[in-house]
C-alpha positions as CSV (number, residue, x, y, z in Angstrom):
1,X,4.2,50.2,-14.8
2,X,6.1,47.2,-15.9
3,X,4.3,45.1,-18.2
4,X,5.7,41.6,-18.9
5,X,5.0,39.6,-22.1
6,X,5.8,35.8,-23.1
7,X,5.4,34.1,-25.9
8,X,2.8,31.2,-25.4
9,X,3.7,28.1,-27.1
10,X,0.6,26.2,-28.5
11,X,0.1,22.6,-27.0
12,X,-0.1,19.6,-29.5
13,X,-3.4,18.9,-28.1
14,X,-5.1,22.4,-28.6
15,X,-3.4,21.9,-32.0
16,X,-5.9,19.0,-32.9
17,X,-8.7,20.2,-31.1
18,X,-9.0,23.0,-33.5
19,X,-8.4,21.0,-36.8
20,X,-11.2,19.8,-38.3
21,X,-11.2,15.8,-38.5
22,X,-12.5,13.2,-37.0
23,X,-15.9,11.0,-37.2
24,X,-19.5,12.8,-37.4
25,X,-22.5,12.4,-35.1
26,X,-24.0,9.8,-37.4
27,X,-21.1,8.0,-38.4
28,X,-20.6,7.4,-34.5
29,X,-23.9,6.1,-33.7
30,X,-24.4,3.7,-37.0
31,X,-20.6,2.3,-35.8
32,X,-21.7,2.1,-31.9
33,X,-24.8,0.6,-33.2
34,X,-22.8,-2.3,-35.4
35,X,-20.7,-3.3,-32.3
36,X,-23.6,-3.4,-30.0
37,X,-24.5,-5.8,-32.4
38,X,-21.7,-7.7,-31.9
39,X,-22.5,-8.5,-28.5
40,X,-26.2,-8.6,-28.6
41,X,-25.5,-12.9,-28.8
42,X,-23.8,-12.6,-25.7
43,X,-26.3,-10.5,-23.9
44,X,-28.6,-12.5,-24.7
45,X,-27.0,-15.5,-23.1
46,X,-26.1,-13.0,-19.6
47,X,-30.5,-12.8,-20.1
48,X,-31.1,-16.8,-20.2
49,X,-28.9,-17.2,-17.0
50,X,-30.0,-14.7,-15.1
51,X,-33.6,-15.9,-15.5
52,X,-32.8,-19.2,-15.0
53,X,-31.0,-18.6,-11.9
54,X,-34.5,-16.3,-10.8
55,X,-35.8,-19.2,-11.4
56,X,-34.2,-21.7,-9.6
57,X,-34.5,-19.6,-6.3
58,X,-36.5,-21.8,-3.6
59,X,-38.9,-20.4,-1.9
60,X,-37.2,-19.5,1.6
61,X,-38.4,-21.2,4.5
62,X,-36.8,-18.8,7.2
63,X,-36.4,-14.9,7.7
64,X,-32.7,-15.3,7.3
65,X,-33.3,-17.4,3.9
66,X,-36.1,-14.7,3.1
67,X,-33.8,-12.4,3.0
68,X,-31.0,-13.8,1.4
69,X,-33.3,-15.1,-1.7
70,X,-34.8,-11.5,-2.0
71,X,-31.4,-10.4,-2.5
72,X,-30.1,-12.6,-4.6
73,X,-33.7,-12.3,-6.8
74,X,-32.8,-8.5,-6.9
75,X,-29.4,-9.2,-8.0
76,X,-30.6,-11.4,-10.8
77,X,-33.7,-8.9,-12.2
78,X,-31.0,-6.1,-11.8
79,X,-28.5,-8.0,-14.0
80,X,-31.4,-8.6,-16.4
81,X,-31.7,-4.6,-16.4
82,X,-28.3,-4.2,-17.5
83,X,-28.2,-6.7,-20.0
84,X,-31.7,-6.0,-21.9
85,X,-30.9,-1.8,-21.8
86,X,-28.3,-1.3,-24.4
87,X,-29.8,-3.2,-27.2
88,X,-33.3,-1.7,-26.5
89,X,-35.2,-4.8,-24.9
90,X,-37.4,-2.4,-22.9
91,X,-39.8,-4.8,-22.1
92,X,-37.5,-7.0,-20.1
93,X,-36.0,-4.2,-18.2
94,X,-39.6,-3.0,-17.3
95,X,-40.4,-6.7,-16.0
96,X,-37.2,-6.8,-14.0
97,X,-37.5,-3.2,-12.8
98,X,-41.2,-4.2,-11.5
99,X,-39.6,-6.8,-9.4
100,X,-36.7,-4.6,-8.0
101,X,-39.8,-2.2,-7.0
102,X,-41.9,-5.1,-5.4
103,X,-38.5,-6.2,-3.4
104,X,-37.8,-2.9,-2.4
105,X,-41.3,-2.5,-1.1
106,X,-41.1,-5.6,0.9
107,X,-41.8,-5.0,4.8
108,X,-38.3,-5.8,7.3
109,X,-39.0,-9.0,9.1
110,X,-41.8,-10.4,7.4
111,X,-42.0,-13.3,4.6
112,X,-42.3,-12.5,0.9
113,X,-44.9,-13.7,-0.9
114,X,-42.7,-15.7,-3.5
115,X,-45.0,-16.6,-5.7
116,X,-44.1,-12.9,-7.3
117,X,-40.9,-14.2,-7.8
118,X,-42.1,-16.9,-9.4
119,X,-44.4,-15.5,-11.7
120,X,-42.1,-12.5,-12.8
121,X,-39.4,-15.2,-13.6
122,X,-42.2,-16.8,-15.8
123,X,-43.1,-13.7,-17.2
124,X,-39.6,-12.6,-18.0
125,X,-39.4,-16.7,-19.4
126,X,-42.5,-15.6,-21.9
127,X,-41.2,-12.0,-22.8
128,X,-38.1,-13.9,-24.0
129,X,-39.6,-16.5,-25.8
130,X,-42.3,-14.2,-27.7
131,X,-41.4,-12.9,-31.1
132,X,-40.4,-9.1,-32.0
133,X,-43.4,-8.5,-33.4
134,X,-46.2,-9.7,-30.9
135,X,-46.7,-6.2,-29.0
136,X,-50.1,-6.8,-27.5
137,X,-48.8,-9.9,-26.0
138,X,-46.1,-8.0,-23.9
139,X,-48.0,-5.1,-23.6
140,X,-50.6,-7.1,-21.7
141,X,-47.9,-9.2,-19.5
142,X,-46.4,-6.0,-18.7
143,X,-49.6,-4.8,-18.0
144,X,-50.4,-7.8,-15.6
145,X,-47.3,-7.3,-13.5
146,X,-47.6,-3.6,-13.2
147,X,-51.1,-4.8,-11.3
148,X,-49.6,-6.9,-9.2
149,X,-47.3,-3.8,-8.4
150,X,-50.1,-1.9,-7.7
151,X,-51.8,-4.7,-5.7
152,X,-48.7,-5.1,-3.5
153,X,-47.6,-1.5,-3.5
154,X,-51.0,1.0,-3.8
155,X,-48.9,4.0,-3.1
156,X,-46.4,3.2,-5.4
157,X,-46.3,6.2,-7.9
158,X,-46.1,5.1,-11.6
159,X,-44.4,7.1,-14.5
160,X,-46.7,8.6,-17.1
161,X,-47.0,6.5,-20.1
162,X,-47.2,8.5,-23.6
């Protein structure tokens, strides 16, 4: 039995791997947290347009325009999703996700009833305008589109909250 040996040479990488250095848990996350900050301005901003463009949809007048608007409105409360999620604006993306539920729920062929459009854009309009600290208020507007979720979609199953 031959048995054949060869001297393995150590890669640069598995070289650094295995020296300690680096940044720490904490030190990551409070310097992920500052540049989030950064761009919270700017997110902000991406918010205000898309829920003035929600806005600004007109009701559709045909099947073809029904469907076109619904798109575009889910496009628009999706955007609003991913601007709101990274800086912790949960209340906006729960607004906006209620929408995208409502759209998806929508029957084939048959006219949406826009005025849930237009009173999630409001409501999105009021969450944005209502300060930090006034947690009953969008509790309860949060609350009020979740009924009209439930109104719209009875066997739509909620998450637990708690």
């Amino acid at each position: 039995m031959t048995v054949i040996t060869h001297n393995r040479r150590r890669s640069r990488l598995s070289t650094l791997i295995d020296q300690p250095g680096g940044v720490s848990v904490g030190v990551a996350l409070t310097q992920a947290k500052a540049n989030l900050a950064g761009l919270e301005a700017r997110s902000r901003a991406a918010i205000d347009e898309q829920v003035a463009a929600l806005s600004a949809l007109a009701q559709p007048t045909s099947l073809e325009e029904n469907g076109r608007n619904l798109d575009l409105a889910y496009d628009y409360s999706s955007a609003v999703i991913d601007a709101a999620g990274p800086f912790d604006l949960k209340d906006l993306c729960a607004a906006a996700a209620n929408l995208c539920d409502l759209i998806d729920a929508a029957p084939e062929g048959r006219m949406f009833d826009w005025r849930i459009v237009v009173v999630h854009a409001q409501a999105l309009r009021l969450l944005l305008s209502l300060p930090a600290e006034a947690a009953d208020a969008r509790a309860q507007v949060l609350a009020s589109l979740k009924d009209v979720l439930k109104a719209k979609v009875p066997d739509n199953p909620q998450p637990d909250e708690g």
